[in-house]
N, CA and C atoms of all chains as a GROMACS GRO file, in nm:
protein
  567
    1UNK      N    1 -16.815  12.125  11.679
    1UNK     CA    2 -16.784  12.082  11.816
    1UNK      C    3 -16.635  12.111  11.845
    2UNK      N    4 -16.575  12.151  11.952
    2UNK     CA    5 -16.483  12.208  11.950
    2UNK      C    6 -16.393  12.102  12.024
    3UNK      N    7 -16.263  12.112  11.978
    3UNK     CA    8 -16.155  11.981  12.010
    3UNK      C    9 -16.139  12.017  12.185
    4UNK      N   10 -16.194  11.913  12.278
    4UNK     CA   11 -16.117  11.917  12.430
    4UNK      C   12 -15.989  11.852  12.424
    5UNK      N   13 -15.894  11.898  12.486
    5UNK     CA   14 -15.784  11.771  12.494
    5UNK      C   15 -15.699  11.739  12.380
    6UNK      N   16 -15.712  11.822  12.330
    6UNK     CA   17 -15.680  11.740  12.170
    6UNK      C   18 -15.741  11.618  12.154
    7UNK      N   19 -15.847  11.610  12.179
    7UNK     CA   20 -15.934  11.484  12.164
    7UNK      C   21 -15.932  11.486  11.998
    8UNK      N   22 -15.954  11.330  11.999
    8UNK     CA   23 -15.971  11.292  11.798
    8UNK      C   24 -16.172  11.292  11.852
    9UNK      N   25 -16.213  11.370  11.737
    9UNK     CA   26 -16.368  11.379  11.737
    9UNK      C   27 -16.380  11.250  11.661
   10UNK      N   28 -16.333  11.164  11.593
   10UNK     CA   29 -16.391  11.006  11.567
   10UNK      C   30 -16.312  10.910  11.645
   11UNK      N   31 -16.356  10.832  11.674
   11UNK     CA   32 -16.311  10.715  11.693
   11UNK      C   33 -16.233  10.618  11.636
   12UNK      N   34 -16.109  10.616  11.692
   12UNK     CA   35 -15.959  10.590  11.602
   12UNK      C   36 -15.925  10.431  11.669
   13UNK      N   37 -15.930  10.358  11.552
   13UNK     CA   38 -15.883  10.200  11.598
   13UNK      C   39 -15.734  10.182  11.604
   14UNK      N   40 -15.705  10.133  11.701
   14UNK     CA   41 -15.552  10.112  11.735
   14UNK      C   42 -15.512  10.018  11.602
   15UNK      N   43 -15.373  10.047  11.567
   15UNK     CA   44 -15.291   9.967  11.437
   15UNK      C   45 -15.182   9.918  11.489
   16UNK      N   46 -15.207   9.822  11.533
   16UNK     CA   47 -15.016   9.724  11.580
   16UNK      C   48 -15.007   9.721  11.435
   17UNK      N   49 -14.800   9.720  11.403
   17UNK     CA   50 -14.756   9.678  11.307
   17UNK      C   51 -14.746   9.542  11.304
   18UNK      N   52 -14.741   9.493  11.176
   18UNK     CA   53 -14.733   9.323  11.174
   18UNK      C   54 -14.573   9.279  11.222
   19UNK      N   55 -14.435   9.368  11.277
   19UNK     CA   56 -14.368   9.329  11.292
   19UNK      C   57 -14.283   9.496  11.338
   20UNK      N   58 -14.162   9.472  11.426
   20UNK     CA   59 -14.080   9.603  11.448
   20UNK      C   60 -14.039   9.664  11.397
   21UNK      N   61 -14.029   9.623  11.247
   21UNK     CA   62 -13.888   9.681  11.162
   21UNK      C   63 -13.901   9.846  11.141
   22UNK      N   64 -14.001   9.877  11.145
   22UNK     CA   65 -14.032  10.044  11.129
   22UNK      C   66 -14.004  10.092  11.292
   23UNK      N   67 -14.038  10.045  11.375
   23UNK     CA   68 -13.968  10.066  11.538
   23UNK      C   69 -13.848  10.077  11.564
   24UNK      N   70 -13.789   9.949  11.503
   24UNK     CA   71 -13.625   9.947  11.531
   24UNK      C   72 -13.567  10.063  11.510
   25UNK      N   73 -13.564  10.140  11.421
   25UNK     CA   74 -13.521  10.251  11.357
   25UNK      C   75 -13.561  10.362  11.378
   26UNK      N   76 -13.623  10.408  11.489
   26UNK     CA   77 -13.667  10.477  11.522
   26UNK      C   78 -13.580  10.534  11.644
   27UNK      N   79 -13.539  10.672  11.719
   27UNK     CA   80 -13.468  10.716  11.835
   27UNK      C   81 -13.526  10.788  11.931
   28UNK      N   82 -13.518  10.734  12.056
   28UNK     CA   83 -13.587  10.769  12.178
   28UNK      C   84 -13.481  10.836  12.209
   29UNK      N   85 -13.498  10.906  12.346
   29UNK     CA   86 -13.386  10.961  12.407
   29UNK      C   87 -13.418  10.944  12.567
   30UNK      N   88 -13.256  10.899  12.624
   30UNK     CA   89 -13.266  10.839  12.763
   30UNK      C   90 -13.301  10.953  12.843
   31UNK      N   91 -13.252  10.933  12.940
   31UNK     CA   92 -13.249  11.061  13.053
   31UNK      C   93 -13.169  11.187  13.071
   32UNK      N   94 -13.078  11.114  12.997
   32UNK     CA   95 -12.947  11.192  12.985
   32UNK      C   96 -12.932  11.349  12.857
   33UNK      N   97 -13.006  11.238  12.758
   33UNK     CA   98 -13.059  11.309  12.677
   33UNK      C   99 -13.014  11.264  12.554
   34UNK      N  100 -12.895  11.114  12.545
   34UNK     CA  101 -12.859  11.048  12.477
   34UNK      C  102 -12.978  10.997  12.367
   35UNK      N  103 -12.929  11.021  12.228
   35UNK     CA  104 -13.030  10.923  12.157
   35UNK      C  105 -12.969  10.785  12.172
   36UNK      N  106 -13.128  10.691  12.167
   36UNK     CA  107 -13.137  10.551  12.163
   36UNK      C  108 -13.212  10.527  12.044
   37UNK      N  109 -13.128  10.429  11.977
   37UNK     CA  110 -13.238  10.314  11.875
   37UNK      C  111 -13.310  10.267  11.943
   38UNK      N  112 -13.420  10.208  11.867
   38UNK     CA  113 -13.530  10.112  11.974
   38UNK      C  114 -13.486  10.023  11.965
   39UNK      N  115 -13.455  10.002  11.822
   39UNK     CA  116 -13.420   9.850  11.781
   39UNK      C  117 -13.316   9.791  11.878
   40UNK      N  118 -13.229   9.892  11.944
   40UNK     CA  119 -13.116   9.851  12.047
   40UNK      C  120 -13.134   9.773  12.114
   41UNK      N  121 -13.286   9.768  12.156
   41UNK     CA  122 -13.315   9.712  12.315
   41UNK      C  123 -13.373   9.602  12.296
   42UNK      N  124 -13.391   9.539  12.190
   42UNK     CA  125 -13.415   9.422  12.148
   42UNK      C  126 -13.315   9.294  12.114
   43UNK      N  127 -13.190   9.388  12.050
   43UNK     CA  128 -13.156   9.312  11.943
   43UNK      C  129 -13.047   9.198  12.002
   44UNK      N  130 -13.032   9.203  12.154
   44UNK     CA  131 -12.975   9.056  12.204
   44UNK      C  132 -13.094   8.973  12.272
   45UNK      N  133 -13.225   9.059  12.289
   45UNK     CA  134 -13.311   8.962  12.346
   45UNK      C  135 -13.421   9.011  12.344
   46UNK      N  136 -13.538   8.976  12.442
   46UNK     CA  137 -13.694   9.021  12.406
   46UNK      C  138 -13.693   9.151  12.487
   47UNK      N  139 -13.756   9.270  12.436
   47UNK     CA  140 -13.767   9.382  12.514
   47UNK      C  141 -13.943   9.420  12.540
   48UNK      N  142 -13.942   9.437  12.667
   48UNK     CA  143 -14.125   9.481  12.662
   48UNK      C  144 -14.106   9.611  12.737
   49UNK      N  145 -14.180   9.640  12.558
   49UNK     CA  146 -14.212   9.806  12.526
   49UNK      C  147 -14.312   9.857  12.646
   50UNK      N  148 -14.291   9.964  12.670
   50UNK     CA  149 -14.447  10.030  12.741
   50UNK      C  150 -14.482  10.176  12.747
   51UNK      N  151 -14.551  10.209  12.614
   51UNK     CA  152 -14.586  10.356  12.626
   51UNK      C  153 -14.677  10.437  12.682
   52UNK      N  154 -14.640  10.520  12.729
   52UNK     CA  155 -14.704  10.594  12.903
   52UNK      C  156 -14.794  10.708  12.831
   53UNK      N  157 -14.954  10.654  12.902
   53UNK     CA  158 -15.030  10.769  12.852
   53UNK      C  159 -14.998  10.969  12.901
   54UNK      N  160 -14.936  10.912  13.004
   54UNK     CA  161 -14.871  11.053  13.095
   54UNK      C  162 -14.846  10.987  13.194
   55UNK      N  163 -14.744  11.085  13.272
   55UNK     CA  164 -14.655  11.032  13.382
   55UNK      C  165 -14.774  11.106  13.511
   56UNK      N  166 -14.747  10.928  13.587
   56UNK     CA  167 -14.790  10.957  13.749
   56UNK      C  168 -14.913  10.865  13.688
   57UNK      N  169 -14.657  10.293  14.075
   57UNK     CA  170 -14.674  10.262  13.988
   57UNK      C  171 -14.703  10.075  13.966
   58UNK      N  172 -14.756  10.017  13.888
   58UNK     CA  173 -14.744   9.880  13.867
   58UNK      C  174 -14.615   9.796  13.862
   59UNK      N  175 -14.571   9.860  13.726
   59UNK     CA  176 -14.454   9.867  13.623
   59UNK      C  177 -14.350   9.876  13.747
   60UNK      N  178 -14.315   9.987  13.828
   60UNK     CA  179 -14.197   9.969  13.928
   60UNK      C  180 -14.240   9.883  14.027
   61UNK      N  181 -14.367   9.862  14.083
   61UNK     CA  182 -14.349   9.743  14.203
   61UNK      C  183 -14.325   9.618  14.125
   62UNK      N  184 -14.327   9.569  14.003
   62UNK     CA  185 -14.326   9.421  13.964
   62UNK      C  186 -14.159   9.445  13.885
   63UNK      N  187 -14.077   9.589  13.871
   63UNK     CA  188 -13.985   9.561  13.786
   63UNK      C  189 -13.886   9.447  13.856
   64UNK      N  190 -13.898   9.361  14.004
   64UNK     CA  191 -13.832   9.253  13.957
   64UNK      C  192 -13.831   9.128  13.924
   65UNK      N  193 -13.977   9.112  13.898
   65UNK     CA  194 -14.077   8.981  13.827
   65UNK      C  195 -13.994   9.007  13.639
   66UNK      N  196 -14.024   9.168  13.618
   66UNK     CA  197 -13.943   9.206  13.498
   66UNK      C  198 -13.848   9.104  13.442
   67UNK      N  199 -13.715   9.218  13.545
   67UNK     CA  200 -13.600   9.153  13.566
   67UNK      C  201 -13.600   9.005  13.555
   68UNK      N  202 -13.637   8.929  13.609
   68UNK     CA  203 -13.666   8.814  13.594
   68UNK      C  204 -13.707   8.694  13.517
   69UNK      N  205 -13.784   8.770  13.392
   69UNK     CA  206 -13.872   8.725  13.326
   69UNK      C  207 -13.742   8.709  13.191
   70UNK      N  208 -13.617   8.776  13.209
   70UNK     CA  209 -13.513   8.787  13.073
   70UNK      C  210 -13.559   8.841  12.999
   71UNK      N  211 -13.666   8.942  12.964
   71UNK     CA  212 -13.678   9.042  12.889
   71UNK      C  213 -13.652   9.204  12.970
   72UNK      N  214 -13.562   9.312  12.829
   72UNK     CA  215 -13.549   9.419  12.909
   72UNK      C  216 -13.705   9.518  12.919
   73UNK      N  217 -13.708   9.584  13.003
   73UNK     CA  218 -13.818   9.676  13.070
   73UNK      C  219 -13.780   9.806  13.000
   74UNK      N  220 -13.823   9.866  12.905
   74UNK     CA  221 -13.844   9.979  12.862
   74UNK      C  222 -13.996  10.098  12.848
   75UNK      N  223 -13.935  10.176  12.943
   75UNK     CA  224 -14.079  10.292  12.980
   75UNK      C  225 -14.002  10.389  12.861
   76UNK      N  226 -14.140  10.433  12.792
   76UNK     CA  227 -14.142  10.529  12.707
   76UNK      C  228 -14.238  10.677  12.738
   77UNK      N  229 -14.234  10.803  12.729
   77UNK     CA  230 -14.299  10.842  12.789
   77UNK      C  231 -14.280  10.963  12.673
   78UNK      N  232 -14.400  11.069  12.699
   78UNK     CA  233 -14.365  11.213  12.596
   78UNK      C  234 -14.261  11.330  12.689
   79UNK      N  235 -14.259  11.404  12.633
   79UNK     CA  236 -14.283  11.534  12.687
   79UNK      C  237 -14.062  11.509  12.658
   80UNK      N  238 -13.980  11.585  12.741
   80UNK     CA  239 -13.817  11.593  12.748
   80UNK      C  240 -13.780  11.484  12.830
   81UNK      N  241 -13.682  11.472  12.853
   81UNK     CA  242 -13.604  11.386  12.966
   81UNK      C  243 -13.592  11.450  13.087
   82UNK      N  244 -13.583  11.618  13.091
   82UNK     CA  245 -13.641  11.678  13.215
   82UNK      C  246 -13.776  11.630  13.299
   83UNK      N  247 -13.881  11.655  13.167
   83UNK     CA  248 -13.947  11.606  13.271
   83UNK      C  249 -14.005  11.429  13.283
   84UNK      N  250 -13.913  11.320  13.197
   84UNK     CA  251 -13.933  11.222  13.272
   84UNK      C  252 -13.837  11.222  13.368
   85UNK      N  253 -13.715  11.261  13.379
   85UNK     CA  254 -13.639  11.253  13.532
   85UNK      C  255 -13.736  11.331  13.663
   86UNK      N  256 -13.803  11.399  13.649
   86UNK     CA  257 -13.885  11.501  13.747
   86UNK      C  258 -13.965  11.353  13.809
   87UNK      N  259 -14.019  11.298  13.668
   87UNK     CA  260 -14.166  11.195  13.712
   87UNK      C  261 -14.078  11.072  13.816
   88UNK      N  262 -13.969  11.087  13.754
   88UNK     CA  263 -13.871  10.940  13.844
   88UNK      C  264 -13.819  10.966  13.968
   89UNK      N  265 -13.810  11.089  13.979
   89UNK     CA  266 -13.765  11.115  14.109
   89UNK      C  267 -13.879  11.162  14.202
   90UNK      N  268 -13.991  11.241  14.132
   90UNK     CA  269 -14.094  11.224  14.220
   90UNK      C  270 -14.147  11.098  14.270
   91UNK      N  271 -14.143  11.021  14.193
   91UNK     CA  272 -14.190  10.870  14.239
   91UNK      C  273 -14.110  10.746  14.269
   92UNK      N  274 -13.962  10.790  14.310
   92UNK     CA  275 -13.907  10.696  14.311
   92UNK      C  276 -13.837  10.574  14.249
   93UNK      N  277 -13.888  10.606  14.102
   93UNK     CA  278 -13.873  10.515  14.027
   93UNK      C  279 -13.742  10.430  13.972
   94UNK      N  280 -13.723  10.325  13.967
   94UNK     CA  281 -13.619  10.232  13.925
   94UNK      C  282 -13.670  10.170  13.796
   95UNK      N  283 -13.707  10.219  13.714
   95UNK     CA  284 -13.736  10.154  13.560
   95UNK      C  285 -13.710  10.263  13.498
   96UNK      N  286 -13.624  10.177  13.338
   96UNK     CA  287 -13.549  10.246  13.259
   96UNK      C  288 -13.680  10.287  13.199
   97UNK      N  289 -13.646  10.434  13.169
   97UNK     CA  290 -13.711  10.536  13.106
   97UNK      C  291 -13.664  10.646  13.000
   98UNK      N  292 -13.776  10.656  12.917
   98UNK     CA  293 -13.687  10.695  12.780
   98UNK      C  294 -13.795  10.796  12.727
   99UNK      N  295 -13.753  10.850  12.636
   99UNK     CA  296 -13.824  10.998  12.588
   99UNK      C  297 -13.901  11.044  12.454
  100UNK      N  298 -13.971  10.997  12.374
  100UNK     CA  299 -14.036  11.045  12.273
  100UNK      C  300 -14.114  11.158  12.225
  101UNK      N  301 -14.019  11.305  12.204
  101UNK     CA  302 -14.119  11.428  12.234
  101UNK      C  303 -14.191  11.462  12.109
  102UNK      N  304 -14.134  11.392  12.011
  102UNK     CA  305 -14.243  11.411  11.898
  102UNK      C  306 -14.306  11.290  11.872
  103UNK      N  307 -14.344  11.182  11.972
  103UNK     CA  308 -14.429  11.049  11.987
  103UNK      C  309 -14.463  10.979  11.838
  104UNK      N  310 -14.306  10.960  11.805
  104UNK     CA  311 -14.296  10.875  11.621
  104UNK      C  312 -14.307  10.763  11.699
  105UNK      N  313 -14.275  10.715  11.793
  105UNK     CA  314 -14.254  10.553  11.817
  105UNK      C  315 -14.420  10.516  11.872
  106UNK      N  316 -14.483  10.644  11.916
  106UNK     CA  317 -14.659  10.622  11.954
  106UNK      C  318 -14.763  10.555  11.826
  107UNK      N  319 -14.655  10.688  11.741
  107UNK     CA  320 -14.766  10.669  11.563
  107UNK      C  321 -14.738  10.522  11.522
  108UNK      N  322 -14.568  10.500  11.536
  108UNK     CA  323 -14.546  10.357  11.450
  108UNK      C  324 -14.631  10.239  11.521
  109UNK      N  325 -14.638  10.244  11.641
  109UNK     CA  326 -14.679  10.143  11.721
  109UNK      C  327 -14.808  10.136  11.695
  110UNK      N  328 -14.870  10.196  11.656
  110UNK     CA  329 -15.013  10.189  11.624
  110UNK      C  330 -15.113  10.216  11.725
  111UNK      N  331 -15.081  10.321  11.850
  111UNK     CA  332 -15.147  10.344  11.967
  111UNK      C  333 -15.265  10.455  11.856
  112UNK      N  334 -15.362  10.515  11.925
  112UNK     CA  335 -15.443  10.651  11.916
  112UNK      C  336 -15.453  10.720  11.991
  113UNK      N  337 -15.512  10.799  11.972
  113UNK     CA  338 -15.556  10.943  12.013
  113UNK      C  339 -15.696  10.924  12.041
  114UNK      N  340 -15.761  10.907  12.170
  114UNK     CA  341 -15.856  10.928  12.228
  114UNK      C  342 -15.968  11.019  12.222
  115UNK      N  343 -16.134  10.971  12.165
  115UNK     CA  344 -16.243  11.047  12.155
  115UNK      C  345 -16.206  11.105  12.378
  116UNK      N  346 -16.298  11.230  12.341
  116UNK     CA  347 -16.340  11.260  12.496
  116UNK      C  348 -16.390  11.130  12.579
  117UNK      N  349 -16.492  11.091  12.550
  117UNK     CA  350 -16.544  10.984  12.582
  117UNK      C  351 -16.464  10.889  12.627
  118UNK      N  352 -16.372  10.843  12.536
  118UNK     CA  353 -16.222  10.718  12.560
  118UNK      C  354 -16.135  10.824  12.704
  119UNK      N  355 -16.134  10.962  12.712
  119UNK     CA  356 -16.081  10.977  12.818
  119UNK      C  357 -16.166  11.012  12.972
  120UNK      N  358 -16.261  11.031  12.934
  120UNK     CA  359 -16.321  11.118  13.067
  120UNK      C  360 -16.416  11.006  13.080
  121UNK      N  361 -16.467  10.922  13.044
  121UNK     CA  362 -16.616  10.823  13.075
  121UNK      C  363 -16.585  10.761  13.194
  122UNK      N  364 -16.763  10.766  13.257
  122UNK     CA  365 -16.732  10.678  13.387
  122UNK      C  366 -16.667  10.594  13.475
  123UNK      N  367 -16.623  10.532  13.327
  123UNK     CA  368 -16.528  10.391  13.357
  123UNK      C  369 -16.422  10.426  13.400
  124UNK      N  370 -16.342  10.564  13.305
  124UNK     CA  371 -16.230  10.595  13.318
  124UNK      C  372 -16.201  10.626  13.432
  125UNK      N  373 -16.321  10.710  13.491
  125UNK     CA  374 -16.274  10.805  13.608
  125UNK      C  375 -16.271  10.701  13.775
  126UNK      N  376 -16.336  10.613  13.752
  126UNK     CA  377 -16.343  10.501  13.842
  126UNK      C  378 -16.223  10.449  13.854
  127UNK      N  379 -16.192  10.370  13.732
  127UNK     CA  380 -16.034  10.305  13.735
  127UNK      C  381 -15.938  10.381  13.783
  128UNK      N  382 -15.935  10.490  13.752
  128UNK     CA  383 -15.848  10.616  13.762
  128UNK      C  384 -15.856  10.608  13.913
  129UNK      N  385 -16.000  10.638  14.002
  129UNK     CA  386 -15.984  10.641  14.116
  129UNK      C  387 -15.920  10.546  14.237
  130UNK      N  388 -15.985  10.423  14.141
  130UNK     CA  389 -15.933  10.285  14.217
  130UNK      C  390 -15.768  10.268  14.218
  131UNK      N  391 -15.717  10.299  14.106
  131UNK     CA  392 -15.581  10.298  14.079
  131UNK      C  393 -15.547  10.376  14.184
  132UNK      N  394 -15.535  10.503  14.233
  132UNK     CA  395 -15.499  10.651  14.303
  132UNK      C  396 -15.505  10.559  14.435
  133UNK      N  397 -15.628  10.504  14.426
  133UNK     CA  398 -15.632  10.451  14.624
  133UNK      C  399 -15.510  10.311  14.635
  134UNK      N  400 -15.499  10.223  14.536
  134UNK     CA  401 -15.416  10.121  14.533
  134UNK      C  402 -15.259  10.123  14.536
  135UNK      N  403 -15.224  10.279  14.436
  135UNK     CA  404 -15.044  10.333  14.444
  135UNK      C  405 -15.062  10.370  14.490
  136UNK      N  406 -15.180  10.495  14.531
  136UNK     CA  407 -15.121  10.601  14.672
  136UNK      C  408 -15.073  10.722  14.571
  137UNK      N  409 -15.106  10.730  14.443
  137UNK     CA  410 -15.056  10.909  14.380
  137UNK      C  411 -15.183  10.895  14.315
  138UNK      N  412 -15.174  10.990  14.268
  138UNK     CA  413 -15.294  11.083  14.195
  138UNK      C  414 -15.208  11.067  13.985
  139UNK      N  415 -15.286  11.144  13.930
  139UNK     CA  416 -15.259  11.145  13.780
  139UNK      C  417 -15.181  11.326  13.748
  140UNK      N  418 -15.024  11.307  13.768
  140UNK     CA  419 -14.914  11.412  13.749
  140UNK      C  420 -15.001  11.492  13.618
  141UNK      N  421 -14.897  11.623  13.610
  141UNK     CA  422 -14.952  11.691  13.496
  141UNK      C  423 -14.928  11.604  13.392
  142UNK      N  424 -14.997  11.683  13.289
  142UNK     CA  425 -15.005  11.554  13.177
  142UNK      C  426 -14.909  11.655  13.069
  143UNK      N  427 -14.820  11.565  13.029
  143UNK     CA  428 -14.705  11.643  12.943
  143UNK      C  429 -14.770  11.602  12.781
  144UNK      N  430 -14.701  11.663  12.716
  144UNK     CA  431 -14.716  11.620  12.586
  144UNK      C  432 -14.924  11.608  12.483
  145UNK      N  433 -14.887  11.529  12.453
  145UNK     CA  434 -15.029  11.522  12.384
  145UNK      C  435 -15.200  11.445  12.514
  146UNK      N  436 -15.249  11.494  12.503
  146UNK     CA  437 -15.341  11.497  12.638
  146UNK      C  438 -15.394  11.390  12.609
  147UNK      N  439 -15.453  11.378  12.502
  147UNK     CA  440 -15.549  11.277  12.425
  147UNK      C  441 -15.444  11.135  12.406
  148UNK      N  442 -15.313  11.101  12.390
  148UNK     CA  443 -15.222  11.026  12.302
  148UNK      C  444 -15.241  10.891  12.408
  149UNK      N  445 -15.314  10.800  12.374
  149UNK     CA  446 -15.335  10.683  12.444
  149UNK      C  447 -15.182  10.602  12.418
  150UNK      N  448 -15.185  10.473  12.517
  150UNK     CA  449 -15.064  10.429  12.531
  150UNK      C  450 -15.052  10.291  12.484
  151UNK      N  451 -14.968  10.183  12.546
  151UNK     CA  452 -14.984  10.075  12.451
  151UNK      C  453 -14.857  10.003  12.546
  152UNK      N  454 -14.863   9.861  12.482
  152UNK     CA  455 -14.746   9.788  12.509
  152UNK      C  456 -14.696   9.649  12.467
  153UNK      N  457 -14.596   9.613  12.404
  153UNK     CA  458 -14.572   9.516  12.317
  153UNK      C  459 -14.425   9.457  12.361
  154UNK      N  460 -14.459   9.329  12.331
  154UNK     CA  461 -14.325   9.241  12.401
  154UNK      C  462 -14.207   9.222  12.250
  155UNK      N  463 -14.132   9.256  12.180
  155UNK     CA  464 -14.056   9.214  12.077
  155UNK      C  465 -13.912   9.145  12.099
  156UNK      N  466 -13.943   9.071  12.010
  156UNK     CA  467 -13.839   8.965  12.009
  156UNK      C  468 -13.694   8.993  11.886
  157UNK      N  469 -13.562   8.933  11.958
  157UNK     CA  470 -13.457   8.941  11.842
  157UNK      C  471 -13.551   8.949  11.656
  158UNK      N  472 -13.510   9.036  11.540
  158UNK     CA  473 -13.556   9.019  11.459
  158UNK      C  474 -13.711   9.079  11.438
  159UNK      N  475 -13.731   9.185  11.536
  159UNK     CA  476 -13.849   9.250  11.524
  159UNK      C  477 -13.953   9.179  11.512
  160UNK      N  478 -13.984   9.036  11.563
  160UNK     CA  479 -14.095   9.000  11.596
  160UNK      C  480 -14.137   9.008  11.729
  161UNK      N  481 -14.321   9.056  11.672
  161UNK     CA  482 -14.367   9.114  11.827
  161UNK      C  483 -14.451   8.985  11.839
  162UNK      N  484 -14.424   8.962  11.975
  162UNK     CA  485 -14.493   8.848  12.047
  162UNK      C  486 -14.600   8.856  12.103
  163UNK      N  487 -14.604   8.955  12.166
  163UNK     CA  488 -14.751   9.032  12.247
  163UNK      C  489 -14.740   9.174  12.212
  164UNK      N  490 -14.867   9.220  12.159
  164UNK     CA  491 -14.919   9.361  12.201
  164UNK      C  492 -15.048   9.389  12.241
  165UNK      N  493 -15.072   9.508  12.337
  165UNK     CA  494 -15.188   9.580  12.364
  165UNK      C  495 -15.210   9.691  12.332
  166UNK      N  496 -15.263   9.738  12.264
  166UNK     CA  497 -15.252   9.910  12.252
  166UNK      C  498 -15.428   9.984  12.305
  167UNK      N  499 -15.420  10.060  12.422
  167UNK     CA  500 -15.528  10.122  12.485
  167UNK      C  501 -15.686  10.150  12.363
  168UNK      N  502 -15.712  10.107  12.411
  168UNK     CA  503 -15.850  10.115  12.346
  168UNK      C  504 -15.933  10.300  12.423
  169UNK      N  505 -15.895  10.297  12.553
  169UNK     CA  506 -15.944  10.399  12.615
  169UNK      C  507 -15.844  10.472  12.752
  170UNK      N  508 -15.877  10.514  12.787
  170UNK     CA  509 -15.726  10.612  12.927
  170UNK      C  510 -15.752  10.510  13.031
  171UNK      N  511 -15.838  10.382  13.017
  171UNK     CA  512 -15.819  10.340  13.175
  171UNK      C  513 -15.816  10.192  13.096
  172UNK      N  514 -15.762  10.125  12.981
  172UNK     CA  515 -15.718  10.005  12.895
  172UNK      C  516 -15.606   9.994  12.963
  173UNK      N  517 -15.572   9.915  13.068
  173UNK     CA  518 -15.392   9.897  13.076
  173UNK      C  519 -15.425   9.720  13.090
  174UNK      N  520 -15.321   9.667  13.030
  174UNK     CA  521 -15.341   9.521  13.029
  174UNK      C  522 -15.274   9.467  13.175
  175UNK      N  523 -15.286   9.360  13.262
  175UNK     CA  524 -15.265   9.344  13.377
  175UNK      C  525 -15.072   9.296  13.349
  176UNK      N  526 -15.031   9.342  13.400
  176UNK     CA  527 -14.938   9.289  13.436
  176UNK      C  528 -14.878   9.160  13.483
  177UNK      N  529 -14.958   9.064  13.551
  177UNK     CA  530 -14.905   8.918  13.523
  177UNK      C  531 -14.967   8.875  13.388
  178UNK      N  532 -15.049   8.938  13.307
  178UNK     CA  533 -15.075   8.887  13.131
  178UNK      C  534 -14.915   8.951  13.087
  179UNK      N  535 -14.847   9.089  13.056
  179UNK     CA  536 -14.723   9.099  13.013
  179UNK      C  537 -14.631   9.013  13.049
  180UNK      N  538 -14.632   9.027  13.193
  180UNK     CA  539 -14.533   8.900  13.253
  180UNK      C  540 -14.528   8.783  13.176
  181UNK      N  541 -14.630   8.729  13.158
  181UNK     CA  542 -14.624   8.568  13.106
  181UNK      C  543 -14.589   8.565  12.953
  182UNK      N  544 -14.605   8.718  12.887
  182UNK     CA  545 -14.606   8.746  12.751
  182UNK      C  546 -14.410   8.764  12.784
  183UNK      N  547 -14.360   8.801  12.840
  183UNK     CA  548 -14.230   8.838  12.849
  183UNK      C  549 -14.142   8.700  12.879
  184UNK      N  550 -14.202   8.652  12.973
  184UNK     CA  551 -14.173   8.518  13.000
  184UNK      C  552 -14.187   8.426  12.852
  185UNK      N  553 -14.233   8.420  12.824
  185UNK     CA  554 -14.282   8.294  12.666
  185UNK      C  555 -14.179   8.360  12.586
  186UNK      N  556 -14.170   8.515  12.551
  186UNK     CA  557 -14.078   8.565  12.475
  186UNK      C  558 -13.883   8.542  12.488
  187UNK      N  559 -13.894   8.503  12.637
  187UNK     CA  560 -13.741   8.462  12.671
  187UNK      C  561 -13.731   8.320  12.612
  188UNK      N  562 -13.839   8.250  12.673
  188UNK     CA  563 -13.794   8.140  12.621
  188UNK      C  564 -13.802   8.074  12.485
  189UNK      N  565 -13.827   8.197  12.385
  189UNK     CA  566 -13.892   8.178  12.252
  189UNK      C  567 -13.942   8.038  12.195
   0.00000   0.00000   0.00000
């Protein structure tokens, strides 16, 4: 059967980590094109994450 | 979008608002200025922070099924846009989690399918509880 989409041909169960620490450390990049820690946006207070299946 | 009409319930709530998205910062600035957008937005083009988070990658089915294409439609008539090109990985479902000082996560959702988005006054109240730990 041939991959559409880059579709996964099984059925893949989502894995939350039990905690950020592998997130924190991780680098996004703003708009600018600046790298960001993740952990940055947390670490004076609560940050809610939100990853975009595609834009629009 | 949801996310920008409620960013000042956000604001409000004392947690910061971070949009993550694939593809360059070209083209999330393209998506922000096509739409107006006022929420901080940020760039993952090789989607490590997708894998760590524990989102998936979508059977066909998780993207194209009835359901999807309905929500999809209902959504389109409610913002008023349609679904932009799709950058980055086609299949790469999305997700969203509230974390607290010390990498504890307070709330998460991660998409089960392309039309899974958790409502927004549920984050809200998850963002809210998280301020006031």
């Amino acid at each position: 059967m041939p991959r559409i989409l880059g579709a996964s041909l099984r059925r893949q169960e989502v894995r939350p980590p039990e905690d950020a620490g592998g997130l924190a450390d991780l680098v996004v990049k703003d708009l600018d094109g600046n790298d960001v820690r993740l952990g940055s946006l947390w670490e004076d207070g609560p940050a809610v994450l939100v990853w975009l299946r595609h834009y629009g | 979008m949801q996310l920008h009409r409620d960013r000042s319930e956000f604001e409000a709530s004392g947690a910061r608002l971070a949009v993550i998205g694939q593809g360059t910062p070209a083209h999330a600035a393209q998506f922000r200025d096509s739409q107006k957008l006022e929420i901080p937005l940020y760039v993952d083009e090789g989607r490590d922070t997708y894998k760590e988070a524990g989102t998936k990658i979508a059977t066909v089915g998780e993207l194209l099924g009835p359901a999807m294409i309905a929500k999809g439609a209902k959504a389109s008539r409610r913002d008023g846009v349609v679904q932009g090109r799709t950058v980055g990985h086609p299949a790469q479902l999305g997700g969203v989690m509230v974390v607290r000082p010390g990498n504890e996560i307070t709330y998460v959702h991660l998409a089960g399918d392309a039309s899974d988005n958790p409502p927004n006054d549920e984050v809200l109240r998850a963002a809210r509880a998280a301020s006031r730990g």
